[in-house]
C-alpha positions as CSV (number, residue, x, y, z in Angstrom):
1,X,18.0,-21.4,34.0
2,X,17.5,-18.4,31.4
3,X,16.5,-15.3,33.1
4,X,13.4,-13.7,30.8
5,X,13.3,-10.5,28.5
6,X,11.5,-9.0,31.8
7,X,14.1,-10.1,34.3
8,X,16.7,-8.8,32.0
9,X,15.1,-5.6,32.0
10,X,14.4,-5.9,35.7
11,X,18.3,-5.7,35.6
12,X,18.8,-2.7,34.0
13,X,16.3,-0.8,36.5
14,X,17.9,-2.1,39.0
15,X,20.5,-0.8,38.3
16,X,19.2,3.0,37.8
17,X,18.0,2.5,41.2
18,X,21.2,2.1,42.7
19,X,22.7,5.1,41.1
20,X,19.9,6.8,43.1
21,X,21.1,4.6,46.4
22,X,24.5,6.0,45.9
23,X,23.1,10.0,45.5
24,X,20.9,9.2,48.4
25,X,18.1,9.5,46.8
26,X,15.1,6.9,47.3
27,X,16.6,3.7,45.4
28,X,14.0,3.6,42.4
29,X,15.0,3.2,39.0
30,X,13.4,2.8,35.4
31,X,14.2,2.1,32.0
32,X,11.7,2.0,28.6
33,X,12.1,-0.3,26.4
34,X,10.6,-0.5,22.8
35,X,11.3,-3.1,20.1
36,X,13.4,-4.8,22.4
37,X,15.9,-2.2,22.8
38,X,15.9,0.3,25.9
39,X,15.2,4.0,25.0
40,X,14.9,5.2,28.4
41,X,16.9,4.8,31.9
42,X,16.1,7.0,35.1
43,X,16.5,6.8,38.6
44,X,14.8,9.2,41.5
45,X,16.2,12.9,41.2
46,X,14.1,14.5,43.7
47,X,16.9,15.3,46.0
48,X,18.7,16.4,43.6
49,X,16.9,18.5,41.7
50,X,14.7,19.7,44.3
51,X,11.7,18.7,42.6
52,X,9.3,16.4,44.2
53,X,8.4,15.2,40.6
54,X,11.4,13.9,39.7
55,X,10.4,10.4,40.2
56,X,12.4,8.2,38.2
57,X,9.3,7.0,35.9
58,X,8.2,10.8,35.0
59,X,12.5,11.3,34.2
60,X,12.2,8.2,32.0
61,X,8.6,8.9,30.2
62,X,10.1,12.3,29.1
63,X,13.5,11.1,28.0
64,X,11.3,8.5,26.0
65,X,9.2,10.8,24.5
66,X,11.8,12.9,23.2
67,X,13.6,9.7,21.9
68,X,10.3,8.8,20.0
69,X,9.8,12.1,19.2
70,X,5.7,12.1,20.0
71,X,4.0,11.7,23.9
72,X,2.6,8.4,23.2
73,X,4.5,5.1,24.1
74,X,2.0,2.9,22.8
75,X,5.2,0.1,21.3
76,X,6.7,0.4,24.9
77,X,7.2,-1.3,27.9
78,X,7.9,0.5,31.0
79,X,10.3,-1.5,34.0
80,X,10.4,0.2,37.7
81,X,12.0,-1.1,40.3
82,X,8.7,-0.2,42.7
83,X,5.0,0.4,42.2
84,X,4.3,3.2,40.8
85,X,2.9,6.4,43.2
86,X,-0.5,7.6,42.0
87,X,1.3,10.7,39.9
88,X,3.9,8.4,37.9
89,X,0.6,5.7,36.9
90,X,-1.1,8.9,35.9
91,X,1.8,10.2,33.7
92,X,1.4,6.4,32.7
93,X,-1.8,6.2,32.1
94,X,-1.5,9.6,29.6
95,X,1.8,8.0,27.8
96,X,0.1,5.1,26.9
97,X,2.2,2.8,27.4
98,X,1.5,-0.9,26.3
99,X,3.0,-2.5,29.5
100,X,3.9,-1.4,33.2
101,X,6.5,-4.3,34.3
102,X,7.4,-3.7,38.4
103,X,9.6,-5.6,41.1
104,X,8.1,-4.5,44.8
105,X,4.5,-3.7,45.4
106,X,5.0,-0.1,47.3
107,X,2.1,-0.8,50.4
108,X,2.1,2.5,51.4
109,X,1.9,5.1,48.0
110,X,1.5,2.5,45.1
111,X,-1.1,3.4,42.6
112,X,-3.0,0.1,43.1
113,X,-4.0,1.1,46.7
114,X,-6.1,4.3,44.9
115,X,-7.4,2.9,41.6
116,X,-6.0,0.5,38.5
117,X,-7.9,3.1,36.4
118,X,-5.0,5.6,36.7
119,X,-3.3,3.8,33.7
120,X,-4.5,3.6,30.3
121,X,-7.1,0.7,29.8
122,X,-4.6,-0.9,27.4
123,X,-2.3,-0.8,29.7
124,X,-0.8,-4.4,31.0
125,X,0.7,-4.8,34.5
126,X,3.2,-7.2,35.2
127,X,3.9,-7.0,39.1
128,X,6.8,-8.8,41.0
129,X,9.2,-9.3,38.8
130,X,12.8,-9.2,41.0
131,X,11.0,-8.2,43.9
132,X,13.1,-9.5,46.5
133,X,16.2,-8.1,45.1
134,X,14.1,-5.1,44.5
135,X,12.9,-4.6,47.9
136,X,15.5,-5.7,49.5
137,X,17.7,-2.4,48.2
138,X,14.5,0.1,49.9
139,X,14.6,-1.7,52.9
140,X,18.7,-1.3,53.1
141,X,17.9,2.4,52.5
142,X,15.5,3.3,54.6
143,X,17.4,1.3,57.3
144,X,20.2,3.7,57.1
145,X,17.6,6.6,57.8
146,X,16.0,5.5,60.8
C-alpha cells in the first residue's frame, strides 16, 4: 500500500521530533510544506534555548516566513507530530496557513480543548495522521521522566 502525501510528510516530522527526543527535549517536531516541497523543519527547543516559546511549530512558522519572504502561509500546509498548544494554533491562526495536518490529539494542552477559533477560519485540520507512531514516541519519553 502507498503511504499518502500526508503520511509522507508525517515522516518528515517525525523525524524532527526525534532530534528533540535525542536533546531531551519534549519529542515534537514540524515541517511546512508548500507546493509540495518542505520549506520548513523544527523540532522543540525550549530546553535548549531556554525559551518556553520555542515550540517546534513557532521555530518552523518563522523559518517559513523568512523562506517566503512575507508572514502569511496562505499556499502552506503545516505537519506536527502533536496537537497544537493554544499559543502555536494562535501563531497559526495569524500565519494563515491553508492546512494544520497532526498525528496525536495532545488531551491535556491541545488547542481543540480551548477553542477551534484559534486558527484562521480557512484553516483545514487534518487530525490523526501517524498517531500511533506519533504518540507512541511521547509516551517513551515521558516514561523515562517519571
Amino acid at each position: 500500500m502507498t503511504e499518502s502525501r500526508d503520511e509522507q510528510f508525517m515522516r518528515a516530522a517525525i523525524s524532527e521530533a526525534r532530534k528533540a527526543y535525542e536533546k531531551q527535549e519534549v519529542p515534537i517536531g514540524a515541517v511546512i510544506v508548500c507546493n509540495d516541497m518542505i520549506i520548513a523543519r523544527a523540532h522543540n527547543l525550549t530546553e535548549t534555548l531556554r525559551d518556553p516559546t520555542a515550540h517546534a511549530e513557532m521555530q518552523a512558522i518563522t523559518a517559513a516566513a523568512e523562506w517566503l519572504g512575507g508572514k502569511y502561509l496562505t499556499d502552506c500546509t503545516i505537519y506536527v507530530t502533536v496537537e497544537p498548544c493554544a499559543m502555536c494554533a494562535g501563531a497559526i491562526g495569524w500565519s494563515q496557513a491553508r492546512r494544520l495536518v497532526f498525528g496525536a490529539a495532545d488531551n491535556k494542552k491541545g488547542f481543540s480543548l480551548i477553542s477551534n477559533r484559534l486558527l484562521h477560519q480557512a484553516t483545514d485540520v487534518e487530525h490523526g495522521v501517524l498517531a500511533n507512531e506519533c504518540g507512541e514516541l511521547m509516551k517513551k519519553f515521558f516514561k523515562t521522566r517519571r
